[in-house]
C-alpha positions as CSV (number, residue, x, y, z in Angstrom):
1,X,-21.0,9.3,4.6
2,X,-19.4,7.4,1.9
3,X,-20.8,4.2,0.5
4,X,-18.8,3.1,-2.4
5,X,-17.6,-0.9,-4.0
6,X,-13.8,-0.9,-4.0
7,X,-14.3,-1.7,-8.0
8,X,-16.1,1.2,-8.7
9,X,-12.6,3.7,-8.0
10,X,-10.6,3.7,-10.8
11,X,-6.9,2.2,-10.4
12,X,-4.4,4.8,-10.5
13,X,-0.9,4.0,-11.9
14,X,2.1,4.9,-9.3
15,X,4.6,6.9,-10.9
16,X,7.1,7.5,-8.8
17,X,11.0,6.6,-9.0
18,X,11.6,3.0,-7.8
19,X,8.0,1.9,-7.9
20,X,7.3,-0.9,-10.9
21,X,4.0,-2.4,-11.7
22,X,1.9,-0.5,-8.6
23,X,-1.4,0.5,-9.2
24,X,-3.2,2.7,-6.5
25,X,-7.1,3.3,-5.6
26,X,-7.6,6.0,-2.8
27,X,-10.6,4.6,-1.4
28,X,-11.2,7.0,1.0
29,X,-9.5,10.7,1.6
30,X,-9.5,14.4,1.6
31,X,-12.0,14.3,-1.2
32,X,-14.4,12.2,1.1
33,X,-13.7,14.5,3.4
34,X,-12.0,11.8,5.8
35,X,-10.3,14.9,7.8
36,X,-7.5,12.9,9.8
37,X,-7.0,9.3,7.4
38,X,-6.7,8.1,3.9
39,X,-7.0,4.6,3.1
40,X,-5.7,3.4,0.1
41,X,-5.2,-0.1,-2.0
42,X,-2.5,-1.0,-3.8
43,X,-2.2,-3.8,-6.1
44,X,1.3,-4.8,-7.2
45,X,1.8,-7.4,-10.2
46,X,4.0,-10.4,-10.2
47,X,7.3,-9.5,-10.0
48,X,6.6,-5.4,-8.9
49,X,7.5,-3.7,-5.9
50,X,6.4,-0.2,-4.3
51,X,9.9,1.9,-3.8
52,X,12.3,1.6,-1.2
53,X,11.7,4.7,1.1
54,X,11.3,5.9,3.9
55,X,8.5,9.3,5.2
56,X,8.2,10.5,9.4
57,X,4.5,8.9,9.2
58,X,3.9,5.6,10.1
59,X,1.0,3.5,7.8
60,X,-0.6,0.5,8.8
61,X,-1.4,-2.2,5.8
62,X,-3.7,-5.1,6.0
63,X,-2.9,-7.6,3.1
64,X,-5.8,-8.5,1.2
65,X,-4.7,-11.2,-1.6
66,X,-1.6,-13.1,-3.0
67,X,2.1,-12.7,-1.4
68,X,5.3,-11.2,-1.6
69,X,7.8,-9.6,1.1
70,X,8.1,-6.7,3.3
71,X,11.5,-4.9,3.2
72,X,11.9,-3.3,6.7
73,X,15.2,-1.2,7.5
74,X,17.3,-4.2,5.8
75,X,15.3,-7.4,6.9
76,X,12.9,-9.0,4.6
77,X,10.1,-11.2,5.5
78,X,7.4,-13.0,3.9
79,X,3.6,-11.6,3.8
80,X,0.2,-12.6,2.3
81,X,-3.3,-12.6,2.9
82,X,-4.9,-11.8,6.2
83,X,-0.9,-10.2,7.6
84,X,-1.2,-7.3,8.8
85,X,2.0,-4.7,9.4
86,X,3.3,-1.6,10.9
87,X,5.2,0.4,9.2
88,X,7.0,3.3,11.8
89,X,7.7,6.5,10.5
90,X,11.4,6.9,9.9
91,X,11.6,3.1,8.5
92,X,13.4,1.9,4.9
93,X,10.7,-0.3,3.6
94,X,9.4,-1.5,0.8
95,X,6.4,-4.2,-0.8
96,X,7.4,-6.4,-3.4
97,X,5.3,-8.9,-5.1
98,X,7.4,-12.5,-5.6
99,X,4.3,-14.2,-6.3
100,X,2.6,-15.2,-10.3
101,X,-1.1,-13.3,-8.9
102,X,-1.2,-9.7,-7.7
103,X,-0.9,-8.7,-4.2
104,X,-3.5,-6.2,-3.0
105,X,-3.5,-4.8,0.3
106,X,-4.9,-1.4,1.9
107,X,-2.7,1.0,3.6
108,X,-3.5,3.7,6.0
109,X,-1.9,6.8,6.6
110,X,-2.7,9.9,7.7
111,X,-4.5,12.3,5.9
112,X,-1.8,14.9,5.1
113,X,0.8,12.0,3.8
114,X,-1.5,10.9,1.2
């Protein structure tokens, strides 16, 4: 079992072409030893976005605080506290942040995407 506070896991920059201003905490994973899921948070400042992409798994995200949009396969639509969306695999899609407070959500995927 893991028992951990969500502070206590240090933020880890995103560094990775197309990402601005992301910060990432794996809050649970391989190292846990979570053998099928990883569930991570994200925090994106004000005016950041994760990278447009697209990967064959899907990932489920539950947003936590603040708001922004959802770029899905062209289409963008507004998110922010409590949302929840699914994200199939083989979908364009990004998180950007178009508020002045950060947006944090969690994201699951599975265990050998993260």
């Amino acid at each position: 079992m893991k028992l951990a506070n969500s502070n206590d896991i240090p933020k880890k920059p995103v560094d990775v072409a197309g990402a601005e201003g992301v910060q990432m905490r794996l809050l649970i994973g391989k190292p846990d030893g979570a053998p099928t899921f990883a569930m991570r948070m994200f925090e994106v400042q004000p005016g950041g976005h994760t990278p447009l992409h697209t990967h064959p798994h899907e990932h489920e995200v539950f947003v936590l605080d603040g708001h922004g949009v959802v770029v899905f396969n062209g289409t963008t639509s507004p998110i922010g506290s409590e949302d929840v969306v699914l994200v199939p695999g083989g979908a364009e899609h990004c998180f950007q942040n178009t508020s002045d407070v950060p947006l944090r959500f969690l994201c699951l995927v599975p265990i050998a995407a993260s």
